[in-house]
C-alpha positions as CSV (number, residue, x, y, z in Angstrom):
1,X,103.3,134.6,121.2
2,X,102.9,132.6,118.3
3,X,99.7,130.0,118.2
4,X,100.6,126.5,118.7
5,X,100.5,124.5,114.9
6,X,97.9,121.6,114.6
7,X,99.2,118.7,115.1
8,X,97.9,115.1,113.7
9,X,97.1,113.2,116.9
10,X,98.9,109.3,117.2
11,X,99.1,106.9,119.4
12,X,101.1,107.0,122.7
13,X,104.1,105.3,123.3
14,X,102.2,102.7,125.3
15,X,100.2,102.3,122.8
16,X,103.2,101.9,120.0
17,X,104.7,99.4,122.2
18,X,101.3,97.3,122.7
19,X,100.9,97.3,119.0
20,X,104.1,96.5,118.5
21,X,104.0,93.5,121.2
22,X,100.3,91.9,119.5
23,X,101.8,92.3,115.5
24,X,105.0,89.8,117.4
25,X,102.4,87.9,118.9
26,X,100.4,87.9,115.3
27,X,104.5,86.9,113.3
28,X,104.6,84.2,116.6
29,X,101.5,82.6,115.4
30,X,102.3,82.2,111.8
31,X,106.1,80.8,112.7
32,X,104.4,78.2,114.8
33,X,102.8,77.2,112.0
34,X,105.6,77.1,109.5
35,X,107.2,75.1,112.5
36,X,104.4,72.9,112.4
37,X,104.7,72.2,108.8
38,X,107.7,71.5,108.9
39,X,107.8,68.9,112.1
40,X,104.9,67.0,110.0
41,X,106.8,67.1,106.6
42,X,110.6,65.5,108.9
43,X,108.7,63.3,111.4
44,X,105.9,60.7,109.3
45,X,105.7,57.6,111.2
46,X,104.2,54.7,109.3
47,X,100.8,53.8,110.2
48,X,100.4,51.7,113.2
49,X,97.5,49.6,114.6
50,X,93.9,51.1,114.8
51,X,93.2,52.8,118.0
52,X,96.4,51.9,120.0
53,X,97.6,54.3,123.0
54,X,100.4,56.6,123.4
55,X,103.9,54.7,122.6
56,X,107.4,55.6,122.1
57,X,106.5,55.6,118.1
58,X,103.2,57.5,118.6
59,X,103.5,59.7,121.8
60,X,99.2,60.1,121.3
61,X,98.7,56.9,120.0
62,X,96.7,56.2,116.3
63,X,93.5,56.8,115.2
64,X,90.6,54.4,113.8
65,X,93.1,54.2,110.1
66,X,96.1,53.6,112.2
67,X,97.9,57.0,111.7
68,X,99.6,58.7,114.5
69,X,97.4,61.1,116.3
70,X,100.0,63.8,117.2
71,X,101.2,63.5,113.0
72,X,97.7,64.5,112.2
73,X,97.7,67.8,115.0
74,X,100.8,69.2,113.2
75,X,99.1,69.0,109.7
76,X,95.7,70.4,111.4
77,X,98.0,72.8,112.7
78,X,99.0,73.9,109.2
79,X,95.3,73.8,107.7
80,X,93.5,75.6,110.1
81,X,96.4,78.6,110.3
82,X,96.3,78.2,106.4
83,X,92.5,78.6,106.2
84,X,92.9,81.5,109.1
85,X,95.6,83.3,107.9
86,X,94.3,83.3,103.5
87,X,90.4,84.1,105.2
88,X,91.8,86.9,106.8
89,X,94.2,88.1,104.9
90,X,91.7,88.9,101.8
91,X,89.1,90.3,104.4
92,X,91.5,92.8,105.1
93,X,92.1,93.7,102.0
94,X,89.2,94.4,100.5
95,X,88.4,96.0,103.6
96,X,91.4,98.3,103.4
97,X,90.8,99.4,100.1
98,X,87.7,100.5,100.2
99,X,88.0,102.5,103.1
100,X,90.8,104.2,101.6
101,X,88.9,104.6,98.0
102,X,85.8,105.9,100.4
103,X,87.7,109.0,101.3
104,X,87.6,110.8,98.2
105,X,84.4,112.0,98.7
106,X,81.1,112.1,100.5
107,X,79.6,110.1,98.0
108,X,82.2,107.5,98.1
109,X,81.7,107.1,101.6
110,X,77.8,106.6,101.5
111,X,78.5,104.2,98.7
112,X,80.8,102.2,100.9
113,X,78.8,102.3,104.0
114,X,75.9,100.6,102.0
115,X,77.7,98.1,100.0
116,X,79.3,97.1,103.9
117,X,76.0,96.9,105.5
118,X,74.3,94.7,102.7
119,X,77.1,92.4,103.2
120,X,77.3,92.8,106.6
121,X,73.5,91.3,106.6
122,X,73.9,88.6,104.9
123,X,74.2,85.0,107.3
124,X,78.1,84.2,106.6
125,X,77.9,80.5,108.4
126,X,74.8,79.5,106.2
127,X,76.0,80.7,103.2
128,X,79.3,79.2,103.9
129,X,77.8,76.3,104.1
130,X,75.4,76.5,101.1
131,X,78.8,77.1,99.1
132,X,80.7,74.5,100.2
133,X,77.7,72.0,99.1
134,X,78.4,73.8,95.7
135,X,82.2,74.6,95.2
136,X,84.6,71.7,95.8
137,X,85.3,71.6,99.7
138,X,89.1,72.6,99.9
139,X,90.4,74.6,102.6
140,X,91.1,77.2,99.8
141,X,87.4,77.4,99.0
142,X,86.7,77.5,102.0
143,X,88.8,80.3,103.3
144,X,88.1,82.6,100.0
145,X,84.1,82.0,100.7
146,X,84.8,82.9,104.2
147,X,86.5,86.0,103.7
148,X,84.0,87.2,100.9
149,X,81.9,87.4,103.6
150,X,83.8,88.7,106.7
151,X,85.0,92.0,104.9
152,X,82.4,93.7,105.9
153,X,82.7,93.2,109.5
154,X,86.5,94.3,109.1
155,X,85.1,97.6,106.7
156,X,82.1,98.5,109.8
157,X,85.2,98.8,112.2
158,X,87.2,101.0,110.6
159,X,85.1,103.2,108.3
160,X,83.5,105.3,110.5
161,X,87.4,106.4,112.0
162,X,88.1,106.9,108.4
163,X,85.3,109.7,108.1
164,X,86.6,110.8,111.2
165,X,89.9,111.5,110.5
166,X,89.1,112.9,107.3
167,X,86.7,115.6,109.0
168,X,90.0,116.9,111.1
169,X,91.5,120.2,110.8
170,X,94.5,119.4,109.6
171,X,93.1,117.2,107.0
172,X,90.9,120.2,105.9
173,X,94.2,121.9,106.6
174,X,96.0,119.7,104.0
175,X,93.3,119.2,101.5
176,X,93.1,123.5,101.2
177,X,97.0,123.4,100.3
178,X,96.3,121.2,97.6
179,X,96.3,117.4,98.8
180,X,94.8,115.0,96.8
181,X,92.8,112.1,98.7
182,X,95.3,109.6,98.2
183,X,97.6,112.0,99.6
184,X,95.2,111.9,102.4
185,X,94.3,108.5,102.8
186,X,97.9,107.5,102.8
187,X,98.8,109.8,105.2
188,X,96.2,110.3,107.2
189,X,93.7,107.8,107.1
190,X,95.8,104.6,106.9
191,X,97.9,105.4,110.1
192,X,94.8,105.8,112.1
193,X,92.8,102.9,111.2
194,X,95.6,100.6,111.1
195,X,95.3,99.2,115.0
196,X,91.4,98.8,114.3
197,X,92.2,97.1,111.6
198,X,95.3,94.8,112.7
199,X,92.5,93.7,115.9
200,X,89.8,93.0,113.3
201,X,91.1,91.3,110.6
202,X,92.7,89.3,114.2
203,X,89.5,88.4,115.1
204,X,88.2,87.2,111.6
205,X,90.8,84.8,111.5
206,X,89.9,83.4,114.7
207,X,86.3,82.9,113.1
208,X,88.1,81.4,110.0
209,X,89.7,78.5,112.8
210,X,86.2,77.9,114.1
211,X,84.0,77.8,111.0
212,X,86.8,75.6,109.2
213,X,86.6,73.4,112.4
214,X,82.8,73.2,112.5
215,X,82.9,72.2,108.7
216,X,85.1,69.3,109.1
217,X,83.6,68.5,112.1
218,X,80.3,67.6,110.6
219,X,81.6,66.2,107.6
220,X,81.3,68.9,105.1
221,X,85.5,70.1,104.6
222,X,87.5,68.3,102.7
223,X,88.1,64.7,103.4
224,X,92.0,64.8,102.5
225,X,92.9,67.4,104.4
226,X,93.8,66.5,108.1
227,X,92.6,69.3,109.6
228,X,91.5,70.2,113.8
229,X,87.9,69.1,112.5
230,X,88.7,66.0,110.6
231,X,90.6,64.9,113.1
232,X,87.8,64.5,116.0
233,X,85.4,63.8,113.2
234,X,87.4,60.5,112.2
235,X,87.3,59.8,115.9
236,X,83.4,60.8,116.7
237,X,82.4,58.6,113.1
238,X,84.2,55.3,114.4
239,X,81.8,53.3,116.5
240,X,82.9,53.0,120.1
241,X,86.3,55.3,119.6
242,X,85.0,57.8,122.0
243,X,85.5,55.6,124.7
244,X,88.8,54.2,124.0
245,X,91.5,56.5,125.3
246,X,93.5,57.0,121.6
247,X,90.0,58.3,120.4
248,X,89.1,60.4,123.7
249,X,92.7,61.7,122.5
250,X,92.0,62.3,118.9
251,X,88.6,64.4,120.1
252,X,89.9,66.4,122.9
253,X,93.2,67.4,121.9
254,X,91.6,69.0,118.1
255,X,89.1,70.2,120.6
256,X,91.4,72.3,123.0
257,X,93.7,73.2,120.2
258,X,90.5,74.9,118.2
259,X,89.8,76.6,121.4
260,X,93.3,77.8,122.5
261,X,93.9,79.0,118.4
262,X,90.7,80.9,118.3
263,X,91.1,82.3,121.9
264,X,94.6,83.5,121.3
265,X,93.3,84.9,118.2
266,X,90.9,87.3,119.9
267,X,92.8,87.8,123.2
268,X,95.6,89.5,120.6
269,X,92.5,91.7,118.9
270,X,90.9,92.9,121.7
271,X,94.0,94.1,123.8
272,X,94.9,96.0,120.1
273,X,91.7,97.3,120.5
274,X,91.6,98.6,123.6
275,X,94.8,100.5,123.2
276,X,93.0,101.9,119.7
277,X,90.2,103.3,122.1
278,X,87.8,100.7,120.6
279,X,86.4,96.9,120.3
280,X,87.3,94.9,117.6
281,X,84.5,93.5,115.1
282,X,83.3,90.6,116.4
283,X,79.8,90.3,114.5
């Protein structure tokens, strides 16, 4: 009887389908925003009164300059899933590549592994803001700054299945026939770390949401771009606003949105994750 072949191990039906199900749920979030943009970019309604309640003309009334509350939400909506979606998007990449490049040898790896924890150590939320102070505060500045320092966290989570995968049989098996490591990493390596990395670079962006948020929030993000933060800032900065119910309005709904975004965010990362047999970055 004839021994069985090695086979490369993948993921279970269950787990194909959960993948597939939280990448949907990822493509739902970024429609939603597209929708978003284009609601705001059809509906404008002129500005209105300061601080008036929900109407027929402003379902969520105006805030302290007059403009319509729910207006402002639709273009938050579009910079913090801008911010969110750029932050994590570069993370990923850089994380990507150099846990493919790291495969090509042992001393690739160590090389990676120590340029990922030196980054990893460094404070991203001070530095952040330290940058911000320094580069002009856009929410493309702010994303880019952002993700120069979340790659890391994205690299620490899928690395060490990267070494992994390459110290299986059938890689050894491939490598003795003659397969390059990008051979390798392509075929191997990439498959294996994808869900780990889908579920991180998930997470990140929900960090990008919160950090653009607590930015804006105290002032520091850009003062032309209606975003979750600016939103309840405009509110929290007008004297007495807060106790109106258009500016209760204009600081709980940004509030709740923030919260939902980010949750949602992580909810789809961690149920990738624990399909992938492992948590998501979350440092």
């Amino acid at each position: 009887m004839a021994n069985p072949q090695p086979r490369r191990t993948g993921p279970s039906s269950g787990f194909r389908w959960t993948y597939r199900r939280e990448t949907l749920g990822l493509f739902a979030l970024a429609a939603l925003a597209a929708a978003c943009w284009a609601a705001s970019a059809v509906w404008n309604p002129p500005p209105g009164d300061r601080l008036t309640g929900p109407s027929r003309l402003h379902p969520l009334g105006t805030d302290p300059a007059g403009y319509d509350v729910l207006w402002l939400l639709l273009r938050g909506a579009v910079v913090s899933f801008y911010v969110a979606g750029l932050a994590s998007a570069c993370s990923a990449a850089v994380a990507m590549v150099l846990t493919l490049g790291s495969t090509s040898s042992k001393r690739a790896f160590k090389l990676a592994a120590s340029l990922t924890s030196v980054f990893a150590s460094l404070p991203r939320i001070p530095l952040v803001v330290a940058s911000i102070l320094v580069l002009p505060p856009t929410p493309t500045s702010v994303a880019l700054v952002f993700a120069l320092l979340s790659w890391p966290h994205v690299a620490q989570a899928i690395l060490p299945k990267a070494r992994q995968v390459c110290k299986e049989s059938y890689v050894e098996a491939a490598r003795a026939f003659g397969a390059g490591w990008a051979w390798v990493a392509s075929r191997y390596v990439f498959p294996s770390v994808l869900p780990t990395w889908i579920a991180s670079t998930s997470v990140t962006a929900a960090h990008a949401i919160v950090a653009e948020a607590g930015l804006s929030l105290l002032g520091l993000g850009d003062p032309t771009a209606p975003s979750w933060g600016r939103v309840a800032f405009n509110a929290l900065n007008c004297p007495g606003a807060v106790y109106t119910l258009p500016g209760l309005l204009q600081v709980a709904a940004p509030m709740a949105l923030i919260v939902g975004a980010s949750y949602l965010l992580y909810l789809l990362g961690s149920r990738l994750a624990q399909e992938s047999d492992g948590p998501p970055s979350t440092c």
